[in-house]
LOKEBA-610583 format. One record per residue (C-alpha): x, y, z. Coordinates in steps of 0.1 Angstrom, whole numbers. Example, Ala and Ser with C-alpha at 12.3 -4.5 7.8 and 13.67 -1.06 7.14 Angstrom:
c1:c2:c3
123:-45:78
137:-11:71
//
This chain:
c1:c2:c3
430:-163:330
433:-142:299
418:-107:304
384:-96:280
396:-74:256
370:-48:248
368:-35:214
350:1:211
345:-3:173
328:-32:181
306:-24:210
299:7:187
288:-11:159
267:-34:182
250:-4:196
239:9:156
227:-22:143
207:-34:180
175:-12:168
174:-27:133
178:-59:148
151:-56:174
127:-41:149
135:-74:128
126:-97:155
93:-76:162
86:-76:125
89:-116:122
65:-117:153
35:-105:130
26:-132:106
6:-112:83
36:-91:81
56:-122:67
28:-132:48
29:-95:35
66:-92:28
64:-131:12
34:-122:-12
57:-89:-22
91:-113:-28
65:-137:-51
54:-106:-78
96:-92:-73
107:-127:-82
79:-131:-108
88:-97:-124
128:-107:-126
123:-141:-139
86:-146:-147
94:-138:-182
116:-166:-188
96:-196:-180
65:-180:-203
59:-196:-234
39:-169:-251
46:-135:-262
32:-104:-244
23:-90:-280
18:-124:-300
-18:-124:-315
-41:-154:-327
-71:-145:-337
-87:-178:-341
-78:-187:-301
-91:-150:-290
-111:-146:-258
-105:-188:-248
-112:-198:-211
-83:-206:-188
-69:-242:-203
-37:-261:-202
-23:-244:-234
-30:-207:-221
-38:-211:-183
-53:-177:-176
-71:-177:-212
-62:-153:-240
-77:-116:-245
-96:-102:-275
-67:-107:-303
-57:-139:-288
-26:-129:-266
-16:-150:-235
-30:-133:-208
-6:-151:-186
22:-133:-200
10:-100:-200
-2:-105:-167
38:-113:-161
49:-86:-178
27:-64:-160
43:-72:-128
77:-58:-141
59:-24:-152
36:-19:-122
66:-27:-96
89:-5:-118
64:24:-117
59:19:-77
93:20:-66
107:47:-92
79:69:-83
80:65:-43
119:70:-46
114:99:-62
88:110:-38
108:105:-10
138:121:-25
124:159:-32
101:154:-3
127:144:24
148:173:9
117:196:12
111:187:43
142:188:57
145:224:51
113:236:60
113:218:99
149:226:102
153:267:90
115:273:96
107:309:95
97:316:57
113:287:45
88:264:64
60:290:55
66:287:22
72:248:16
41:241:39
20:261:19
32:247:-12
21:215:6
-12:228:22
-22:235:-20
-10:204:-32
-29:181:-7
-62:207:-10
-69:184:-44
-76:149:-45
-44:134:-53
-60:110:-88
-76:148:-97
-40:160:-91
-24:130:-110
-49:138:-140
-39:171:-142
-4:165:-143
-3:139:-178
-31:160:-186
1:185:-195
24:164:-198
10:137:-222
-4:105:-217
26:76:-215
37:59:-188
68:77:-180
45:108:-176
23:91:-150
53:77:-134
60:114:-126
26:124:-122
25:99:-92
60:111:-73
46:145:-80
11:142:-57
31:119:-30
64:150:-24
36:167:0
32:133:23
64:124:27
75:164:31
52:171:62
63:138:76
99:145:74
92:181:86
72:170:117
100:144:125
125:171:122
111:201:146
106:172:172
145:162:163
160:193:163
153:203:198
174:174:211
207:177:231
230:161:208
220:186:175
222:216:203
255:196:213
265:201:182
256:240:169
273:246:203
306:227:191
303:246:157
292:215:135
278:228:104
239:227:92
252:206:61
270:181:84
241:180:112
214:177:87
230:146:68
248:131:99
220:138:124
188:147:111
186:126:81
196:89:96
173:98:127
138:106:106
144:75:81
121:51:101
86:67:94
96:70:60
105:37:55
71:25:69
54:56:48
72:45:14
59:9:17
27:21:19
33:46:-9
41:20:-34
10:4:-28
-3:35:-36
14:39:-66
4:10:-81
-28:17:-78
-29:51:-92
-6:39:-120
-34:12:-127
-63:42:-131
-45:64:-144
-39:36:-173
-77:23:-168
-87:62:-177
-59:60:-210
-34:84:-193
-12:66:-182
7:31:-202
-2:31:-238
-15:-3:-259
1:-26:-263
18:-21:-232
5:-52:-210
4:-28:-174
-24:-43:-157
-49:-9:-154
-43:-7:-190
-56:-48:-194
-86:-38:-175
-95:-7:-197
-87:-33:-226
-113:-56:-217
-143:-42:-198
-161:-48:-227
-159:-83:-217
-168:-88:-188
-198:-109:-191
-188:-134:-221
-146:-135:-213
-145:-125:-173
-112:-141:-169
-93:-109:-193
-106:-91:-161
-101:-109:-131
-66:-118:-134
-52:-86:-139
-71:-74:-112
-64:-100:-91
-23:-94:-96
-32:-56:-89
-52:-65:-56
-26:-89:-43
5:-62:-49
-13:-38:-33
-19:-62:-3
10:-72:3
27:-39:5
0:-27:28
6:-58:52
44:-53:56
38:-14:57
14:-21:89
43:-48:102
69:-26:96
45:8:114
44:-17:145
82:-29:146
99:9:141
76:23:158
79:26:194
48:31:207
30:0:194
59:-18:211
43:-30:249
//
């Protein structure tokens, strides 16, 4: 009989990827989690090729079809100078998914960095980052966000940066938190024992082990994100006319919402699906890395 061969590299390999695998299996279980993640592939997809199957420009105007009902020509009706809402509704997508993933990766970046330091050096390094936190989360994060372009300048690219700004103090205590917990484990005092570096332990150790909560916490954030994008460009701070960003297409058309209520509820209804569907795979995600939701 021929002898089993083990192979380490394998059985090594096996060993990293089992957890990601198990937490996939757990997160297919919840079906509002799939319905989640499938509602956040639609407005992705939608936002890649959505503008290539409209027939309308975001910015073409015809004054004699303005404010028409839904029909089969323009099938979410047009706004006040005429322009497919449909379109814009599809462009949207693009700019509120752009704005939501730039500004949560740049959130997590400077606050896992943040972080990172303050749990693992503590002393007046951690003093000094929480409290930079603690001032930061003392205001309410649209006041925050206001302030921000408020200095800056009202664009989008401002608010984009407005929004990573009032999220670094989130995803900073979490990381921290994860790390002081982390820290105290026998393989990183294996390690300072065997002379490994802080560089090497913090990017080899520390980082890869405090990813899951962020992960679960960045879902959520873009969700977030979207929404503050969308009042920040309700309140004329953030996107600019004619950009079509859906806060912006709201602020547009208030004035209308008794005789044209479909230039409202469409963009609002792409805003509250987004949202939802982040927040559902956030919460499937929360239960499948987290172990203990797991029975």
């Amino acid at each position: 009989m021929a002898e089993t061969v083990n192979n380490p590299e394998k059985e090594e390999l096996q060993k990293v990827a089992g957890p990601w695998k198990e937490a996939w299996r757990g997160f297919r279980k919840s079906k509002v989690a799939v319905v989640g993640m499938g509602i956040v592939i639609f407005f992705i997809l939608l936002a890649i090729f959505g503008p290539l199957i409209t027939l309308q420009g975001i910015n073409e105007q015809n004054l004699s079809q303005r404010l028409m009902p839904p029909s089969s020509t323009h099938w979410m009706g047009t706004d006040d100078f005429g322009r497919d809402i449909l379109s814009r509704v599809v462009y949207g997508a693009r700019i509120s998914l752009w704005v939501g993933f730039l500004a949560v990766i740049g959130s997590v970046v400077v606050g896992s960095i943040l972080g990172i330091l303050a749990g693992y050096y503590g002393r007046f390094v951690d003093t000094i980052i929480s409290r930079i936190f603690d001032i930061m989360l003392a205001f309410p994060s649209i006041l925050l966000a206001i302030a921000v372009v408020s200095v800056l300048g009202p664009s989008l690219r401002n608010a984009l940066i407005a929004i990573a700004i009032i999220n670094v103090p989130n995803f900073g205590r979490l990381i921290r938190s994860k790390v002081l917990s982390i820290k105290e484990d026998e393989y990183i005092m294996s390690a300072k024992a065997i002379g490994m570096k802080d560089n090497r332990i913090l990017i080899s150790h520390i980082l890869p082990n405090s990813m899951a909560p962020v992960i679960v916490q960045g879902t959520l954030a873009i969700a977030t994100a979207i929404i503050e994008a969308a009042a920040l460009g309700f309140l004329g701070l953030g996107a600019q006319a004619p950009s079509p960003e859906w806060g912006k297409m709201l602020a547009d058309s208030r004035s209308y919402l008794t005789n044209a209520p479909w230039t409202m509820i469409f963009p609002g209804v792409a805003i509250m699906l987004t949202v939802l569907g982040f927040n559902l795979m956030g919460d499937g995600l929360r239960d499948a890395l987290d172990p203990r939701m797991k029975s």
